[in-house]
N, C-alpha and C positions, 0 to 999 in steps of 0.2 A: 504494500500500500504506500501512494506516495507520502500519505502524511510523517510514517517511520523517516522515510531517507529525509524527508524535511527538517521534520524533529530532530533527526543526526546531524544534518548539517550544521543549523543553527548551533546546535549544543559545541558541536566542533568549534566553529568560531568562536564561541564564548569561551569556551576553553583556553585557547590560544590568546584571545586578549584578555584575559582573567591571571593565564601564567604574564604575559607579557607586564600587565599591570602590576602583580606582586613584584617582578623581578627589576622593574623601574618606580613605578608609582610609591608603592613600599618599603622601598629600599631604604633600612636605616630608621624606618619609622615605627617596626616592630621586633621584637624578640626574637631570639631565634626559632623558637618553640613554635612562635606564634605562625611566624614565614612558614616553618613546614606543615603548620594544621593547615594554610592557607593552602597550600604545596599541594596535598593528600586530596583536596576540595577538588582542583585541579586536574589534577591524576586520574581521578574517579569519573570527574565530567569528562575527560575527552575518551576515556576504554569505552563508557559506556556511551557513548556517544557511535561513536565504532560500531556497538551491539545494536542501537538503533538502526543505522544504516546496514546491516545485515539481516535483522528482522523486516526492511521492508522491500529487500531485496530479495530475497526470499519468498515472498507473500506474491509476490508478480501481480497478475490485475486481479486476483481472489484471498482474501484476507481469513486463512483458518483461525477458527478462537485461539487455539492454543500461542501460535507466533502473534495476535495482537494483545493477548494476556504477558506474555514477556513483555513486548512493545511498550504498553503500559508500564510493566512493574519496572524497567528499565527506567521509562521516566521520570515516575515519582521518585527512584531513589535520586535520580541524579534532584530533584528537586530537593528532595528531603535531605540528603544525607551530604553532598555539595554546598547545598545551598544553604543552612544549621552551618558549616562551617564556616565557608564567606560569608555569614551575618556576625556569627561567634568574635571572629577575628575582629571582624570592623567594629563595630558596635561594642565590645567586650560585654558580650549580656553571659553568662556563664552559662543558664538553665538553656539555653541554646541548645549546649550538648546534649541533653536529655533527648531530642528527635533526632540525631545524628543515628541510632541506632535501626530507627525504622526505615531510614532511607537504605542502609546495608541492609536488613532484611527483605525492602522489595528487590534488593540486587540480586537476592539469590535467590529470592521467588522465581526474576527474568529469567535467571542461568539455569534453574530446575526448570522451567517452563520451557525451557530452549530446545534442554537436553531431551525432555519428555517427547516433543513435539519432532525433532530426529528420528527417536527412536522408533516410532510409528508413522513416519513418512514413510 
């Protein structure tokens, strides 16, 4: 479905000027700790940003529940679990981290969903 590779792309880009931003914008302005929770935010958004544009690459013009059930759970992590960290860092709200944790569990929702949906292709 195009909306996945949309989704990917965009998230790709964010990514990239997300890292580009910490590694200039940032620079000097946070901790070290803080640089790599930013760092990990990062990390996370552009792999699974990847797993989006494979989810909709995948799906061609028929969308199976199973690959837009990943699709999804791919995006709220990147929502959740990305996004709890770039607020964390910026903002220093600490309870932040408390949703960091559901955004990794939809990550592996996508990944078990992925894998499931292989396996009965």
């Amino acid at each position: 479905m195009r909306l996945f590779v949309l989704l990917g792309a965009i998230n790709g880009f964010l990514a990239v000027a997300l890292g580009a931003f910490a590694a200039h914008g940032l620079e000097g302005s946070l901790s070290q700790r803080m640089t790599e929770t930013f760092q990990t935010g990062v990390d996370y958004q552009a792999l699974h940003a990847v797993a989006l544009l494979v989810v909709g690459l995948l799906a061609g013009s028929a969308m199976p529940r199973l690959l837009a059930l990943a699709g999804w759970a791919f995006f709220v992590g990147i929502v959740l679990f990305s996004g709890s960290l770039y607020l964390l860092v910026l903002s220093d709200t600490r309870w932040l981290g408390a949703i960091t944790p559901f955004g990794g569990t939809a990550f592996l929702l996508g990944w078990a969903t992925l894998a499931w949906y292989a396996w009965r292709a």
